[in-house]
C-alpha positions in Angstrom: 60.1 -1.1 -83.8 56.9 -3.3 -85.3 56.2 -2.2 -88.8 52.7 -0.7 -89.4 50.1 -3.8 -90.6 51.7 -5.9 -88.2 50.7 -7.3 -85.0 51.2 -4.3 -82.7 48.5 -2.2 -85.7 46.2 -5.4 -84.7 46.4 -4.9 -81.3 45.8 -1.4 -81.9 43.0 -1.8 -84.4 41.2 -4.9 -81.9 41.7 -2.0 -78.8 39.7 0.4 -81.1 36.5 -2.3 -81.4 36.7 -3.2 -78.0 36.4 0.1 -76.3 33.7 1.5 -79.5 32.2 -1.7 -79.2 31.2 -1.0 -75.1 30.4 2.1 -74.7 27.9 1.7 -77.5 26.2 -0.7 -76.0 24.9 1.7 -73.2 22.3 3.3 -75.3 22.2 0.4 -77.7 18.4 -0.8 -76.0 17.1 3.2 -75.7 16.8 6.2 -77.3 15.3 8.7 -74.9 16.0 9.5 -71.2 13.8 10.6 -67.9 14.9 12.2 -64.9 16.4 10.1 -62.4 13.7 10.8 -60.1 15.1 12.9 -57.4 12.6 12.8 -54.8 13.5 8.9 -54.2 16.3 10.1 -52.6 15.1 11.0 -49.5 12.4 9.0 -48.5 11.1 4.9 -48.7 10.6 3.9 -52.2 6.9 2.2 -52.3 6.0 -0.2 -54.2 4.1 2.1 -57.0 7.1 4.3 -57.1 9.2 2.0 -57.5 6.9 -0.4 -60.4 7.0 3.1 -62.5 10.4 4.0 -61.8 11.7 0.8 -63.2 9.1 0.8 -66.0 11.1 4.2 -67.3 14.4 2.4 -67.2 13.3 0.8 -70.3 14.1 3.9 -71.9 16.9 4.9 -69.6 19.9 5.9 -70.9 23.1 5.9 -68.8 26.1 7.7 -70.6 28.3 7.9 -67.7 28.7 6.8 -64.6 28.0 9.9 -62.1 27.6 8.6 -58.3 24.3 9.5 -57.9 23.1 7.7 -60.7 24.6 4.7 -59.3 23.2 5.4 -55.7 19.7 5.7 -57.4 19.9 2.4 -59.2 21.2 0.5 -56.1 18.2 2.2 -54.0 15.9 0.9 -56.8 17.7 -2.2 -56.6 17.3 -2.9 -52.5 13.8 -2.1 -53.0 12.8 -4.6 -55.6 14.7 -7.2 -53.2 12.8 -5.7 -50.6 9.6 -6.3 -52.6 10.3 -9.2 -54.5 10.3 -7.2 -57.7 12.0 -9.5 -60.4 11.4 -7.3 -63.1 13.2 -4.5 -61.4 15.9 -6.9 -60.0 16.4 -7.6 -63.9 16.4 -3.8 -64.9 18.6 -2.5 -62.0 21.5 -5.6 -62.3 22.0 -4.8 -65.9 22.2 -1.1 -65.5 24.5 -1.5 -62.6 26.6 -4.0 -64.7 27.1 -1.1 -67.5 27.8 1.4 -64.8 30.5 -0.8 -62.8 31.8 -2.1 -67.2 32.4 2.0 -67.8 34.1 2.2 -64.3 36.6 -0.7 -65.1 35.5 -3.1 -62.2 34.5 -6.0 -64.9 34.2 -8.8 -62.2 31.7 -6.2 -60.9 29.9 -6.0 -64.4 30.2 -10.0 -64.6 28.1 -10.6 -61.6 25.6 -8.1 -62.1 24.6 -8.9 -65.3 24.9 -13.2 -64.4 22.2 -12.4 -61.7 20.0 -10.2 -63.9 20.0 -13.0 -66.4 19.3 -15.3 -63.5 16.0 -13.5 -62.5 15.0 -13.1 -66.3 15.0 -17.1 -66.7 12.8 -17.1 -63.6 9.9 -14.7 -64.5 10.6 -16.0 -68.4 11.2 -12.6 -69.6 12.5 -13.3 -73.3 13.6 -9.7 -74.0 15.9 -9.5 -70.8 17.5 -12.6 -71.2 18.8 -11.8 -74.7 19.7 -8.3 -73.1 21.3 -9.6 -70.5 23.1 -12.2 -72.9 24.3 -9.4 -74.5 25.2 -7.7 -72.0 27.5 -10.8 -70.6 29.0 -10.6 -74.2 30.1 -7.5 -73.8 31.7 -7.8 -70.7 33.6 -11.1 -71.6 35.1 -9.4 -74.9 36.4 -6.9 -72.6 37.7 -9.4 -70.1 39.6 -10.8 -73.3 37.1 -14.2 -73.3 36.3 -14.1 -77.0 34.9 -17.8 -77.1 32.6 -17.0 -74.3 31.5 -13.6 -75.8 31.2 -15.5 -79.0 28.5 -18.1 -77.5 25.9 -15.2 -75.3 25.7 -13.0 -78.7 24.5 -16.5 -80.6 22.2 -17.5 -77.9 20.9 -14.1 -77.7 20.4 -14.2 -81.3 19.2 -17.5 -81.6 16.7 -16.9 -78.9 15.5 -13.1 -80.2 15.0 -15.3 -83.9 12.6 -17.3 -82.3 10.0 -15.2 -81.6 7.4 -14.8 -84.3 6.8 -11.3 -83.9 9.5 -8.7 -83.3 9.0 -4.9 -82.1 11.7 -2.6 -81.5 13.5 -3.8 -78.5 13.7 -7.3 -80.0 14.9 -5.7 -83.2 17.5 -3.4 -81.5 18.9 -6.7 -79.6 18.9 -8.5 -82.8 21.1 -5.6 -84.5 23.3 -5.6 -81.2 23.9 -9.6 -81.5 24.7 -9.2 -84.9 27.6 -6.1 -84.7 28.9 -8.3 -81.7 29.7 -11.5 -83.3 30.7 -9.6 -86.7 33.6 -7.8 -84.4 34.6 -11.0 -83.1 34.8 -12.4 -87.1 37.2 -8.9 -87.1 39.2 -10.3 -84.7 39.6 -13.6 -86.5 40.4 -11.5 -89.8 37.6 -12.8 -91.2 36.6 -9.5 -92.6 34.1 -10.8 -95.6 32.2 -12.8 -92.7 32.5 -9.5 -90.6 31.1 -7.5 -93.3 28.0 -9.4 -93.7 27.0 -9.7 -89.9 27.7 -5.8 -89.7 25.5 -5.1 -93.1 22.8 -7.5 -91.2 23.2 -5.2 -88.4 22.6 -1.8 -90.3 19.4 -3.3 -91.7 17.9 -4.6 -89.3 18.5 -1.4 -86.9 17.3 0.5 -90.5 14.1 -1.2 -90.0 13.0 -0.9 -86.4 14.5 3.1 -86.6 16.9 2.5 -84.0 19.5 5.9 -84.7 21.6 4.3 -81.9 22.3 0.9 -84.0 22.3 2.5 -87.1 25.2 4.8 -85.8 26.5 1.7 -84.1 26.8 -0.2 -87.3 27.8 2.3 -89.4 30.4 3.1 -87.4 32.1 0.0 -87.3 31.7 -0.6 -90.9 34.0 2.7 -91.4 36.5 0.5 -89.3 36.8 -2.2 -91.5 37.9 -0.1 -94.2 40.1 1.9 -92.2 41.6 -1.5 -91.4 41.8 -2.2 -95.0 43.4 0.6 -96.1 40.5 2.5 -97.3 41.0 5.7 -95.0 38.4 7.8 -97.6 35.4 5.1 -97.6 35.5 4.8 -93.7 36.1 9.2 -93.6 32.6 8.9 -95.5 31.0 6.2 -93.3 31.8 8.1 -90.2 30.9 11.7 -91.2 27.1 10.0 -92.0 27.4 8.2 -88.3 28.3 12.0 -86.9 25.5 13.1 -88.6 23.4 10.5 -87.0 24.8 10.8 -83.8 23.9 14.2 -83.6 20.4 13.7 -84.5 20.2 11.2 -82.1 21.5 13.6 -79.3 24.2 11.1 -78.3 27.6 12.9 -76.8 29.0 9.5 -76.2 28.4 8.5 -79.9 29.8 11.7 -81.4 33.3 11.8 -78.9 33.6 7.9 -80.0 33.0 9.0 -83.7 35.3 12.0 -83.3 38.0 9.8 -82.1 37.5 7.7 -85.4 37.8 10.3 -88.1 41.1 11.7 -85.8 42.7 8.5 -86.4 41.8 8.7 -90.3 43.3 11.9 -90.3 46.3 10.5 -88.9 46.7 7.6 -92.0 46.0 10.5 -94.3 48.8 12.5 -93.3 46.9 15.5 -91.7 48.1 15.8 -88.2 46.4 19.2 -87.1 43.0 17.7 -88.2 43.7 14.9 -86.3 44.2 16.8 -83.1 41.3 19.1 -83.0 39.2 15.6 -83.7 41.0 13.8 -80.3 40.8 17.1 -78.3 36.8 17.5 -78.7 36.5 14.0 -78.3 38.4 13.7 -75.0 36.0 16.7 -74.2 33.0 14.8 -74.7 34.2 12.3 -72.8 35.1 14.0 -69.6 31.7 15.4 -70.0 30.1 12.2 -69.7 32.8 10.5 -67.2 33.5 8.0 -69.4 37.3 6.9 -67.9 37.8 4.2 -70.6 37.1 6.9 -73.4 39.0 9.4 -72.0 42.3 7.4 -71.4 42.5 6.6 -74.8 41.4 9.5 -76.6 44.8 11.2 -74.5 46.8 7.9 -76.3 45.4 9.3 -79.7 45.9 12.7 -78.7 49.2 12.3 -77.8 50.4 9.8 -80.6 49.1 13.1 -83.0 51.6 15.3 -81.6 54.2 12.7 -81.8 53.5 12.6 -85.8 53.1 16.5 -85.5 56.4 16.7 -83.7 55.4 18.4 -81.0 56.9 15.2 -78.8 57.0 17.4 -75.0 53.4 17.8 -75.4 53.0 14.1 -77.2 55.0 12.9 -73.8 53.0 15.0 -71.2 50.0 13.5 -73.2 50.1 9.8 -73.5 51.5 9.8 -69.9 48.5 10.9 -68.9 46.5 8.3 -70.3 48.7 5.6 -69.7 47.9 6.5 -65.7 44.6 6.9 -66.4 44.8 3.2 -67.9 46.0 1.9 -65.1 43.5 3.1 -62.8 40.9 1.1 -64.5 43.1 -1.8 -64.9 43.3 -1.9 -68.9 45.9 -3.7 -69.5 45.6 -3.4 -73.2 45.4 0.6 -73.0 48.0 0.7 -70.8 50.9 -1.7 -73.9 48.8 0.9 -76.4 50.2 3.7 -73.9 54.0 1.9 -73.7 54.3 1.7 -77.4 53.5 5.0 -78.5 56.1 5.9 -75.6 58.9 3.5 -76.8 58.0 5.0 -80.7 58.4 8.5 -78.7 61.8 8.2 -77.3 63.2 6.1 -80.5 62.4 9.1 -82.4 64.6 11.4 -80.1 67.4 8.7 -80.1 67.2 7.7 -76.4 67.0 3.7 -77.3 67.4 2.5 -73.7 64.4 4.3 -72.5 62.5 2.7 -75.9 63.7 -0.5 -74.9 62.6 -0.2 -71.5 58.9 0.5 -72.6 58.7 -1.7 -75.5 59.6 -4.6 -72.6 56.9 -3.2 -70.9 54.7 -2.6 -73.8 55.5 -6.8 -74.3 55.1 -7.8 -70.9 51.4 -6.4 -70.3 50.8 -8.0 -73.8 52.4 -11.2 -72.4 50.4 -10.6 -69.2 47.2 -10.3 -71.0 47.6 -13.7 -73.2 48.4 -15.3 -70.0 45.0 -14.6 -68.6 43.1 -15.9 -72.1 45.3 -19.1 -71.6 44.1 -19.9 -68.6 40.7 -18.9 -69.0 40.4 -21.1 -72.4 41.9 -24.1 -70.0 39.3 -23.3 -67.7 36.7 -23.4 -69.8 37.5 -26.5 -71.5 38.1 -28.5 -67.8 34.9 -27.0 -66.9 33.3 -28.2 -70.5 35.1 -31.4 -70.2 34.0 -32.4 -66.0 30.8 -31.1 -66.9 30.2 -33.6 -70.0 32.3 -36.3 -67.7 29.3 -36.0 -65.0 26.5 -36.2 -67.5 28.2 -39.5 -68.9 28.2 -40.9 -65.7 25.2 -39.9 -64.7 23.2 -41.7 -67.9 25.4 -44.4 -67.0 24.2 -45.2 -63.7 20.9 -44.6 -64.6 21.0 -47.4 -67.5 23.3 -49.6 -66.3 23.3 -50.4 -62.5 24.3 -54.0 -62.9 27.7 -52.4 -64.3 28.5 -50.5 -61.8 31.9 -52.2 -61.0 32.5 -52.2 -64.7 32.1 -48.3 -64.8 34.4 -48.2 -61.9 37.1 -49.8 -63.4 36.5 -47.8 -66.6 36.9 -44.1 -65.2 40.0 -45.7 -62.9 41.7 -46.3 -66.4 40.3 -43.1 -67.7 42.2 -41.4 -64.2 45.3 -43.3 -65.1 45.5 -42.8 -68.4 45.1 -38.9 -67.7 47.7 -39.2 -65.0 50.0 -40.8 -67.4 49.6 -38.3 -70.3 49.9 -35.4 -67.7 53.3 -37.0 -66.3 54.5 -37.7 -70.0 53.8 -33.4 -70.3 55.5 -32.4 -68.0 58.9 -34.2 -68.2 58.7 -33.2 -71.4 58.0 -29.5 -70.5 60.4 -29.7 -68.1 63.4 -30.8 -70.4 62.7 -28.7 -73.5 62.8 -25.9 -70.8 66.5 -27.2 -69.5 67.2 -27.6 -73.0 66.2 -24.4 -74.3 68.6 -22.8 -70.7 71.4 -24.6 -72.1 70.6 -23.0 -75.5 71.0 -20.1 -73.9 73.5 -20.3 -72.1 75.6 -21.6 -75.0 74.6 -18.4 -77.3 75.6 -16.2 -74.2 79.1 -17.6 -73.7 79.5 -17.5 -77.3 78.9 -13.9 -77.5 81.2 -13.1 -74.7 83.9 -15.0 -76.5 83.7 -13.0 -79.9 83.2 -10.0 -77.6 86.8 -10.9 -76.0 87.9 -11.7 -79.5 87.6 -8.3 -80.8 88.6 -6.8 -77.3 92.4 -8.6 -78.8 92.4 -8.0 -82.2 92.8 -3.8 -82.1 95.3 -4.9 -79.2 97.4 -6.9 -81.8 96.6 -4.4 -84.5 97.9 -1.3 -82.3 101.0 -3.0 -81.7 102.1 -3.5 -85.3 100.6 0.0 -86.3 103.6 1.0 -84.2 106.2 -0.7 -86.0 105.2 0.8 -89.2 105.5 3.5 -87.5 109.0 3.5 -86.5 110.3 2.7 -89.7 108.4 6.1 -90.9 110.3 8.1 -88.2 113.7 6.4 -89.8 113.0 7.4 -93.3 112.7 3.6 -94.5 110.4 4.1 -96.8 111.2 0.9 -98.6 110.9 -1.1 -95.5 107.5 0.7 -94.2 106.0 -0.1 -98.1 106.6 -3.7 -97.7 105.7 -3.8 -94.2 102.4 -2.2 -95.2 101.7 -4.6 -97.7 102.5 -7.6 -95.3 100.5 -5.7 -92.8 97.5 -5.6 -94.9 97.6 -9.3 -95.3 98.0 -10.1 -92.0 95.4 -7.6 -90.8 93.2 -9.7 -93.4 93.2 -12.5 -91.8 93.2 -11.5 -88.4 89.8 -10.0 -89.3 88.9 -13.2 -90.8 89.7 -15.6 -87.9 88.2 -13.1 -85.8 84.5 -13.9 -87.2 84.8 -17.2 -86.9 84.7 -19.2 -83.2 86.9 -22.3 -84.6 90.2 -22.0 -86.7 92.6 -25.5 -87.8 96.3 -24.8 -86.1 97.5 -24.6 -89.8 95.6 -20.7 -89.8 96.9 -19.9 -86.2 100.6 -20.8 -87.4 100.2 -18.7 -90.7 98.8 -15.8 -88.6 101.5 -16.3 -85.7 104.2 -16.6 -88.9 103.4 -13.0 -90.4 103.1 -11.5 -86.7 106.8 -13.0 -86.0 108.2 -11.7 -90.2 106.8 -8.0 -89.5 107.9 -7.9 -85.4 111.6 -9.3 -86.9 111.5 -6.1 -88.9 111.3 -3.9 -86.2 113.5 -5.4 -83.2 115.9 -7.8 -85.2 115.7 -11.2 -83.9 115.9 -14.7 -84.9 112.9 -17.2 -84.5 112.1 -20.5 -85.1 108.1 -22.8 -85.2 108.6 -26.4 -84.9 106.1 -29.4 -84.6 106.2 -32.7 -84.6 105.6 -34.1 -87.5 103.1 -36.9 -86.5 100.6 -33.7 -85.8 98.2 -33.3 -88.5 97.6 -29.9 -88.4 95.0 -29.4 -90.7 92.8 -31.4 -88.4 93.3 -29.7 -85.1 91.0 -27.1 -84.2 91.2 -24.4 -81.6 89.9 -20.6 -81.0 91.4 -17.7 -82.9 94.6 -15.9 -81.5 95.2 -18.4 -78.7 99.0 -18.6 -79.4 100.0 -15.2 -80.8 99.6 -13.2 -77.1 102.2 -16.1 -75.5 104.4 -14.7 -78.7 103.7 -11.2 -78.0 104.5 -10.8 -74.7 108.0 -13.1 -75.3 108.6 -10.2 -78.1 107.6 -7.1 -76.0 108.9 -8.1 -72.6 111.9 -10.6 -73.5 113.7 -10.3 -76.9 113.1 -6.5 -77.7 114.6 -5.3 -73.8 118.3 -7.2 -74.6 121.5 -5.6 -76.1 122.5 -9.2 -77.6 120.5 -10.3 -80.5 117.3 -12.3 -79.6 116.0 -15.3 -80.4 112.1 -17.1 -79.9 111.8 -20.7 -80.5 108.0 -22.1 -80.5 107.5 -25.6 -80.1 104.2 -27.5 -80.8 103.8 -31.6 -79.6 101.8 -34.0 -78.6 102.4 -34.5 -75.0 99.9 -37.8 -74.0 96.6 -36.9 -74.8 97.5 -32.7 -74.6 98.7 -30.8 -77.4 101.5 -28.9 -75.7 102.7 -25.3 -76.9 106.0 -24.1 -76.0 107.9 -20.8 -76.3 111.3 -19.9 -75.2 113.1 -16.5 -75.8 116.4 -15.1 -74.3 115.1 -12.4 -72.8 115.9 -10.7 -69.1 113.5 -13.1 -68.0 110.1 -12.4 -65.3 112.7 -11.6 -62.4 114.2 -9.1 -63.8 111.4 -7.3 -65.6 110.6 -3.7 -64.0 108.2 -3.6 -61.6 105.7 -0.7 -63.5 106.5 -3.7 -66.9 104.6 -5.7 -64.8 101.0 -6.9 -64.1 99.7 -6.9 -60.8 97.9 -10.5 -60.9 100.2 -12.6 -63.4 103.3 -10.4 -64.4 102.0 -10.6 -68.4 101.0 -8.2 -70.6 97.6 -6.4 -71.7 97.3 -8.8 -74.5 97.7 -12.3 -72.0 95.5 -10.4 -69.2 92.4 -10.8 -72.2 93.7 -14.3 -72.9 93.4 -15.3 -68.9 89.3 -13.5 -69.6 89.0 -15.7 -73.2 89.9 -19.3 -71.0 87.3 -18.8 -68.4 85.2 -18.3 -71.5 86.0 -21.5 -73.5 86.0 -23.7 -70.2 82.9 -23.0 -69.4 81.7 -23.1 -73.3 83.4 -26.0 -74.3 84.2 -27.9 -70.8 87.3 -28.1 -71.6 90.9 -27.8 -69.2 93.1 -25.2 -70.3 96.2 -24.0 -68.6 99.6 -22.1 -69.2 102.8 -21.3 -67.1 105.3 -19.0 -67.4 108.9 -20.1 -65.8 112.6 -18.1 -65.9 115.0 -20.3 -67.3 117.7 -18.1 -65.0 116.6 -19.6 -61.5 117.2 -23.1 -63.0 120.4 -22.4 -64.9 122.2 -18.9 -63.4 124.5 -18.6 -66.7 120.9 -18.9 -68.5 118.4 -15.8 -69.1 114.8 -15.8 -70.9 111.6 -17.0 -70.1 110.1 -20.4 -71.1 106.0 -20.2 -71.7 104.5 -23.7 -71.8 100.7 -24.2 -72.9 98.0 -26.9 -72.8 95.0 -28.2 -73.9 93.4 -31.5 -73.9 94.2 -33.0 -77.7 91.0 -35.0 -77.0 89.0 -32.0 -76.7 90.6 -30.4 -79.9 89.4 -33.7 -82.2 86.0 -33.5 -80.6 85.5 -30.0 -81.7 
């Protein structure tokens, strides 16, 4: 689970200036409201109806998004076309772009607000181009384009700067520039540079009287500290906004403010505070049919009663606005929603289900960088043809006798660019093979240790047995020094089992102290040669290859005879294969029973793994392994026991 202060607390923190950061910009240009003027319902608008209608949009405030609101505007809007009426062109876009940013359809928002700004260059209106700028700036921070939000909130300022006198509407858009590019500085974590545009932001809304920016800035100034870790200075800075808020009548303002002081409640500890905060916000939000608000003030609500402990109501909760997220396609409400759930069922101990949502917390995360990739890469191409086609342009104009010159310039320029592209993406293309093989390496790896410790409580069961036995018999002197042995041997099976690589001078030690402690329980004689041009300290192979060859000739061949038994291992260099042999006078596989018997290969448990550990190491190390069992008795009648002969390519060996 990500620690608090860490990236997923970003996330959460940049969610809580993105959605604060909209839906105060819907009163952010007015402070009173007017009727919506019924009686244009049902009838034709004229012309003087509709030139004082649009006039009292200027102090219009939407704070929700009610269908007959938006079937008023759209009227309004058809009749201005109607009438050629830029100014209420202008006015009815931009509302119509707020409505259509609350309702989650930001494409819609997009274009509204782009042709409001487009009429607004035509009839030269100053104030509703740096409105609609604004405007635009909003919608790209919730589309995720920060660099585009980032240039319309310095144009708009830049512009609004320029004009020698200021009233309020000039100041309010001023203050609004300001708060915008100070959250995108939040973003960046540059919270000193943050600070100042915000302070900017209070003053300037302090001078013009504009309750909606002052609560606006004030607000967001409490959220730098709460991202600072100063829960009681933002507690203060929001209980003054509240106070605001309410003078200035604004529900929206208050359930956003409400939300705020919850979450501080949360950091401080005090959970039942914290609820009664989220529940009258989510109130004042259904009020006001604000879906954004209202999704994640049930997130809040329900990460509360997950700190409360009350996680059936927590689960009810943030399922709720996790659907209501994805109704308005909010991708980053929606991996807020996930978390809190994978946080949720972590707590009660189901980790696959908090697995499960923390992928899917991660992949609308992943989802959403995907989009600001390629957006930035648009941007730039479309910054980079654009500047290409000016060049050219110039060009022409001041050099026509070069024209062939030009030609053969941008030809090189296409090459070049064809070149470098083609470079990219073999090299894409093999770090991505590379990194598969990577991949598939580590996975086989794992399998292998997996196998590895499949074998060793196999191996370990087997001699806990033989100590065992000599308990039953009442050899206690026998069982002591068989336990100390034991313990030795246990030691290092443990210790070659970590490791994916052991020399043949280990395996032989190991396969020594398994054949001294099986002696002690079923009496037989064995014998480990090698030839002696074998440097054994040099060979390497996996753990455990040879002891389950041993095993089986000890379980299934020396240990079922009257006579006394006898194992003889042999270890050579057969061309360029080091060959492992093992004979023991046992019944031999024809005469084994047929329940002492496996169904596929007539071994036992312990070579059934070793078959699993060789698909393993072929396909890990490319290497060609094989083994044979044969009964000495079919080529020699007066001969019983079984004769085990194992391979592997000495060349493979050295190269590991």
């Amino acid at each position: 689970m990500i620690q608090p202060g860490n990236l997923w607390q970003c996330k959460v923190v940049r969610l809580i200036w993105v959605i604060t950061f909209f839906c105060y910009s819907y009163s952010s240009y007015a402070d009173n409201s007017t009727s919506l003027g019924d009686s244009l319902f049902n009838r034709e608008v004229r012309f003087p109806d509709l030139k004082r209608e649009v006039s009292g949009m200027n102090l219009f405030r939407y704070e929700s998004a009610r269908p007959t609101q938006r079937y008023y505007i759209e009227k309004l809007l058809d009749a201005s076309i109607r009438y050629g009426y830029i100014d209420g062109i202008v006015q009815c876009n931009n509302i119509l772009g707020r409505i259509a940013l609350n309702s989650g359809d930001y494409k819609k928002a997009k274009m509204h607000h782009e042709m409001a700004l487009q009429y607004a260059h035509l009839c030269h209106d100053t104030l509703s181009i740096v409105i609609s700028m604004n405007y635009l700036g909003s919608v790209s921070l919730r589309m995720e384009k920060t660099i585009n939000a980032m240039n319309y909130f310095t144009d708009a300022l830049r512009i609004a700067e320029k004009k020698e006198i200021l009233d309020q509407r000039f100041l309010g858009s001023i203050s609004f520039s300001n708060t915008g590019i100070g959250y995108i500085n939040f973003l960046q974590g540059q919270y000193p540079k943050a600070r100042e545009c915000l302070s900017e932001a209070l003053d300037v809304a302090k001078r013009s009287n504009n309750l909606s920016e002052i609560c606006h800035a004030s607000q967001f100034l409490g959220l730098i500290y709460e991202r600072i870790n100063k829960p009681y200075g933002a507690l203060k800075l929001y209980k003054m906004a509240i106070a605001i808020a309410q003078r200035h009548k604004s529900n929206e303002q208050l359930g956003i403010l409400m939300s705020s002081i919850g979450r501080v409640y949360i950091q401080l500890g005090d959970y039942p505070k914290a609820i009664n905060y989220f529940k009258e916000a989510s109130r004042l939000f259904i009020e006001k049919y604000d879906k954004i608000n209202v999704a994640n003030s049930y997130l809040d609500l329900g990460h509360a009663y997950l700190h409360e402990g009350n996680k059936n109501l927590s689960q009810a909760t943030l399922s709720k606005g996790i659907e209501l997220s994805k109704n308005i396609h909010y991708k980053l409400l929606v991996a807020k929603g996930y978390n809190l759930l994978a946080s949720l069922y972590e707590s009660n101990g189901n980790y696959q289900k908090a697995l499960e949502y923390y992928k899917l917390s991660t992949l609308c995360n992943d989802s959403l960088q995907h989009e600001r990739n390629v957006d930035l890469l648009t941007e730039i191409q479309y910054k980079y043809d654009s500047e290409k086609k000016e060049h050219q342009i110039q060009s022409l104009r001041q050099e026509r006798l070069l024209q062939s010159e030009e030609l053969s310039r941008r030809q090189l320029y296409m090459f070049i660019t064809f070149g470098l592209s083609l470079m990219i993406l073999i090299l894409i293309t093999f770090l991505s093979y590379h990194q598969k093989l990577k991949t598939r390496h580590k996975q086989a790896v794992l399998e292998q240790q997996l196998l590895r410790s499949q074998m060793n409580p196999h191996f370990i069961f087997n001699s806990l047995v033989s100590i065992q036995n000599f308990t039953y018999k009442n050899e206690g002197q026998k069982a002591s020094y068989y336990l100390g042995v034991f313990a030795t041997l246990t030691r290092s099976v443990l210790n070659n089992s970590r490791k994916e690589l052991i020399t043949l001078s280990e395996e032989l030690k190991t396969l020594e102290s398994y054949l001294a402690l099986q002696k002690m329980r079923f009496d037989f004689d064995y014998n480990i040669e090698r030839d002696n041009d074998l440097d054994i300290e040099e060979v390497m192979l996996p753990p455990m290859m040879i002891q389950p060859f041993v095993e089986n000739s000890v379980n299934h061949g020396v240990c079922r005879i009257d006579e006394r038994g006898n194992i003889e291992v042999f270890i050579k260099k057969e061309d360029n294969h080091l060959q492992i042999e093992i004979l023991d006078n046992g019944p031999g596989i024809s005469h084994a029973k047929p329940n002492e018997i496996s169904p596929s290969m007539n071994v036992s448990f312990g070579l059934k793994m070793f078959e699993d550990r060789m698909q393993n190491v072929r396909s890990l190390y490319k290497g060609e392994f094989g083994y044979q069992f044969a009964d000495l008795g079919e080529q020699n009648p007066e001969v019983h026991g079984t004769k085990i002969t194992f391979w592997m390519p000495l060349k493979w060996v050295k190269w590991i």
